[in-house]
C-alpha positions in Angstrom: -30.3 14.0 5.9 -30.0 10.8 7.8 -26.3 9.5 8.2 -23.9 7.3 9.8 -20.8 9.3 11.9 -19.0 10.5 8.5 -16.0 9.8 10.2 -16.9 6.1 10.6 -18.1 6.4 6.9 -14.7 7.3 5.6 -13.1 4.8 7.9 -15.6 2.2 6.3 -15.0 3.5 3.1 -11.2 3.0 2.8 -11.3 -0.6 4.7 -14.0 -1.7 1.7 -11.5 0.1 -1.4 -8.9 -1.8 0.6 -10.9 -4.6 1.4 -8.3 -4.6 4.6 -8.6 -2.9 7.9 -5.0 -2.5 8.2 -4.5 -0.9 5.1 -7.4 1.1 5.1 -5.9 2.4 9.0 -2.5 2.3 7.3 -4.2 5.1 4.8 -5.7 7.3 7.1 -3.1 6.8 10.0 -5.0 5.0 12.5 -5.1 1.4 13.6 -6.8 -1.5 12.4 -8.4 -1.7 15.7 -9.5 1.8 15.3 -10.9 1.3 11.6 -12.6 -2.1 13.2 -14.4 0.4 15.7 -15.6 2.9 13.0 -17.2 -0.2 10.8 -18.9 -1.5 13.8 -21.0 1.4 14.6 -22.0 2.1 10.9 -23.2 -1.9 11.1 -24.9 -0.6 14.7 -26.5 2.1 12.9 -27.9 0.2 10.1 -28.4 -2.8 11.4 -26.7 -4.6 8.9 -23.5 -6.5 8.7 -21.3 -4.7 6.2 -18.2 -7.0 6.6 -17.6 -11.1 7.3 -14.7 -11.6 10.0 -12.6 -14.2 8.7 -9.3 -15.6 10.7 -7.1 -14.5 7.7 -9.1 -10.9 7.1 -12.4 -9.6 6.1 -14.4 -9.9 3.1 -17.6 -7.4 2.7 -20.8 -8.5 2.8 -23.3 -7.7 -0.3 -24.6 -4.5 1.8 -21.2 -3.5 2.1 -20.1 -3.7 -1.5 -23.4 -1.7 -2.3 -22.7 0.9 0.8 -18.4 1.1 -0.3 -19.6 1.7 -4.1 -21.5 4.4 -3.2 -19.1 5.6 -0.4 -16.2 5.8 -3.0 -18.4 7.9 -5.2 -19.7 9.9 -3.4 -16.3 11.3 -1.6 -14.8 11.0 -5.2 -17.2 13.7 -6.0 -16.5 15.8 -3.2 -12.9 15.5 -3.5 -13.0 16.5 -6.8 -15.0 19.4 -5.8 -12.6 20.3 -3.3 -10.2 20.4 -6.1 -11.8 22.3 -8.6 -12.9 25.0 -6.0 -9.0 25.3 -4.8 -8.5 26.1 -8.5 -10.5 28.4 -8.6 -9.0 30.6 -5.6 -5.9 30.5 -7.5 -4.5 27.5 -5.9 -3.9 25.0 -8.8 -3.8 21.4 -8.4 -4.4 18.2 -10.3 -4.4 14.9 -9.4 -3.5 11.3 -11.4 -4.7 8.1 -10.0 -1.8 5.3 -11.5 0.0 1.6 -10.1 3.1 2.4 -8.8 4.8 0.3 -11.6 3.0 3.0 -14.3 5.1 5.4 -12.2 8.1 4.0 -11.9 8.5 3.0 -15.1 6.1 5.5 -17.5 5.5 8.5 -15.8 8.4 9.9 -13.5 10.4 10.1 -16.3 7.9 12.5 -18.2 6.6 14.7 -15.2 9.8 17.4 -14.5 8.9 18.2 -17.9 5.2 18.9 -17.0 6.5 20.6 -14.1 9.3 22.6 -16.0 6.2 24.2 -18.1 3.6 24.6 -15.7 5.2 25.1 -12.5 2.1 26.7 -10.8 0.8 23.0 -10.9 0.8 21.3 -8.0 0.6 17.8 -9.2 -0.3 15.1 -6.8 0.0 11.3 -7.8 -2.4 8.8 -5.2 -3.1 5.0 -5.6 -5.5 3.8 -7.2 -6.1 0.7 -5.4 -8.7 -1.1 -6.9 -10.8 2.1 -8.6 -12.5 1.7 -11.8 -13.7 5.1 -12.1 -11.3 8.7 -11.2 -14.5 9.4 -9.2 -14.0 5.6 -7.4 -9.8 7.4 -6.5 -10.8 10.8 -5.6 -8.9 11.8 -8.7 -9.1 13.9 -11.2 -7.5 11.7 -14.0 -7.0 7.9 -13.8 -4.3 5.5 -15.7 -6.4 1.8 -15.4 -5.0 -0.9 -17.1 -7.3 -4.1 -18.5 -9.7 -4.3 -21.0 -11.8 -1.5 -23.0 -13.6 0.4 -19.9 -17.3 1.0 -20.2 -16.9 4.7 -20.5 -15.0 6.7 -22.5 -11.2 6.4 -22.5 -7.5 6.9 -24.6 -5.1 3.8 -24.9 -2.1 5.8 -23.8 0.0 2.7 -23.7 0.0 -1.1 -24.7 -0.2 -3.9 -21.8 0.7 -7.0 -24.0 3.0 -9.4 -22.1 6.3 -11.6 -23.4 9.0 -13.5 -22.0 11.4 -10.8 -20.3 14.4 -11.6 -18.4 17.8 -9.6 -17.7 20.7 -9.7 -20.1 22.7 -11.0 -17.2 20.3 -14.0 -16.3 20.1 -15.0 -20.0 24.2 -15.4 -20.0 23.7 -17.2 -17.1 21.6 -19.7 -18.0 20.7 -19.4 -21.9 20.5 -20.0 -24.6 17.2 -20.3 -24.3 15.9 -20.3 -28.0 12.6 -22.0 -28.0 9.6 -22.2 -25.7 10.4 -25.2 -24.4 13.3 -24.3 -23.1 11.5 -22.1 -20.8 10.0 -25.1 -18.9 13.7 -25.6 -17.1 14.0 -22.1 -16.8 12.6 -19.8 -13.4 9.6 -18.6 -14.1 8.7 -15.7 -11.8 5.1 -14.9 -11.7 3.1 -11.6 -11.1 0.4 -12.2 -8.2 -0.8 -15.6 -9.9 0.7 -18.3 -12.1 -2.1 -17.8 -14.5 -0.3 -15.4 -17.0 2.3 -18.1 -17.5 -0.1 -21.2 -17.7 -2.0 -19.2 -20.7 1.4 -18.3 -22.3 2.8 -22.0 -22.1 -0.5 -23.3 -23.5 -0.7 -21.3 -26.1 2.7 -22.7 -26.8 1.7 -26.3 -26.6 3.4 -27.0 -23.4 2.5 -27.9 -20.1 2.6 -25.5 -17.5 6.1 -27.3 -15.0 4.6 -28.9 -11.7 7.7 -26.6 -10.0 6.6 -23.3 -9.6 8.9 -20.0 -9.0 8.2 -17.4 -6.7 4.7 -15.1 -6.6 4.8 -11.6 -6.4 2.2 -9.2 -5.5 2.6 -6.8 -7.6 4.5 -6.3 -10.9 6.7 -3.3 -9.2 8.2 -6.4 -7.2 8.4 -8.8 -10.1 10.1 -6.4 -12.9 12.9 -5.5 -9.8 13.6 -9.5 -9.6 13.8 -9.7 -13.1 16.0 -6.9 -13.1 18.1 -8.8 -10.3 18.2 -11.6 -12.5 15.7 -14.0 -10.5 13.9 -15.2 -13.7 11.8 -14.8 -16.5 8.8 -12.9 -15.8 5.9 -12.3 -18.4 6.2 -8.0 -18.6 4.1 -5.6 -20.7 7.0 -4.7 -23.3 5.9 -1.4 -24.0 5.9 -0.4 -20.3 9.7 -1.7 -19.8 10.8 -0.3 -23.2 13.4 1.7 -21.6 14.9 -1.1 -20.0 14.8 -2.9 -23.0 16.1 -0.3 -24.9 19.0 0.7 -22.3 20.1 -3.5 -22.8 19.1 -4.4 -19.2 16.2 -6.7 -20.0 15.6 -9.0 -23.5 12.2 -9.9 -24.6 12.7 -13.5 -25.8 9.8 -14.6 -27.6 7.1 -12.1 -29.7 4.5 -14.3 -28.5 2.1 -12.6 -26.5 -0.7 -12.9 -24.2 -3.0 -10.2 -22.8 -2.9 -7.9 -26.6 -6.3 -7.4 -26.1 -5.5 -5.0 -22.7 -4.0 -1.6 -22.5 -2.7 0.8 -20.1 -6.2 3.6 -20.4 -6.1 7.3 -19.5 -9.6 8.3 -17.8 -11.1 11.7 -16.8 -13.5 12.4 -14.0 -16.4 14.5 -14.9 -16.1 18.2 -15.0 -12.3 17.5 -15.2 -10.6 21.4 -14.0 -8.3 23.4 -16.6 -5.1 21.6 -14.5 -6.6 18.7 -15.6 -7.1 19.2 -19.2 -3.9 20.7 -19.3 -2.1 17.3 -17.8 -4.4 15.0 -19.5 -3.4 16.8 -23.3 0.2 16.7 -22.1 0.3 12.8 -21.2 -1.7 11.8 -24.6 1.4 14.2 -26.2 3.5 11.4 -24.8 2.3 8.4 -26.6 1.9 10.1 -29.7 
């Protein structure tokens, strides 16, 4: 079988998920300089630039988004493997691809329970970075959220978005009654302004020339709206509990994004562990 090094092919593998040297060598504790090295021989060995230098990162190269698909697969099917043969010699395990944010605010509340009933379960919970498959996260189970996937998959949760800010910020600056009244208001936005250009249009406003801060990912956005930064456009049924507890108000039912949802995955030949986390998370949402 002819190959590149396969540790230069794991190195090249994370650093095209990650589209990042850095946070590919951040993943598999090395430096970026050493993941650098790795993708150079494989381009060496093929012949074949895999990745374009740029003076703000790197951005793969058509070979290298065909070679990092088939990377990510094919060590998502070995991990898996790996998995399902621990199982098997009594060592079980199962793992859960999810955003941090699904975490934080969805599932570490419901796993001690999982764990309470099936403590010989060793459950492990990895990013998913930007994996479409559980096969793409070396996972057995995967939480994606978007649109319908193109395999099959269970809405476990819904991703619609509304005006959300903190009970605190809203004494501070309200009333804010009417969608206008947003346009004077700090809008905090969750790794573009897009989700509040489409919500405002919708509305029949124009999106404000004076934009609030960007985040890069909603983790960081829901904690500022927390803080009481601003307004942020959050999935309502993933911050229900916040909602619930009276730490954040939803302030308008309109919606954007109804057509997304928060989808459970499983890899192929998912293990007994697996089955047996994946029936207890659709429990949940029931």
């Amino acid at each position: 079988m002819k190959l590149p090094p396969i540790a230069s092919l794991r190195a090249f593998e994370a650093a095209a998920r990650r589209q990042s040297f850095r946070h590919a060598g951040d993943e598999l504790g090395m430096s970026a300089a050493a993941v650098s090295q790795h993708v150079k021989s494989i381009e060496d060995w093929l012949g074949l630039p895999l990745f374009e230098r740029r003076p703000r990162g790197v951005q793969l190269t058509a070979q290298g988004r065909e070679l990092g698909e088939a990377c990510s697969e094919g060590l998502g099917h070995i991990a898996i493997t790996v998995e399902r043969l621990l199982g098997r010699s009594g060592q079980k395990r199962v793992s859960l691809a999810c955003q941090p944010s699904m975490v934080t605010h969805w599932l570490a509340p419901r796993l001690p329970a999982f764990r309470a009933a099936h403590p010989d379960i060793q459950v492990s919970i990895v990013y998913p970075l930007s994996a479409r498959t559980p096969e793409e996260a070396g996972a057995d189970l995967l939480i994606r959220h978007g649109t319908q996937p193109d395999r099959p998959a269970t809405a476990i949760l819904g991703a619609a978005t509304r005006p959300t800010c903190s009970t605190d910020y809203l004494q501070r600056v309200g009333p804010i009654s009417k969608p206008s009244d947003l346009l004077a208001a700090d809008l905090l936005h969750d790794e573009t302004e897009a989700a509040w250009s489409t919500w405002l249009t919708r509305q029949g406003l124009k999106p404000p020339a004076d934009t609030g801060p960007i985040f890069a990912d909603f983790n960081l956005l829901v904690s500022s709206v927390l803080a009481g930064l601003g307004i942020g456009l959050c999935p309502t049924e993933l911050v229900a509990k916040q909602i619930d507890d009276g730490h954040l108000t939803v302030l308008f039912d309109q919606a954007i994004d109804e057509d997304k949802f928060y989808w459970l995955l499983e890899a192929q030949g998912l293990s007994e562990s697996g089955r047996l986390l994946q029936a207890y998370l659709l429990r949940q949402t029931a």
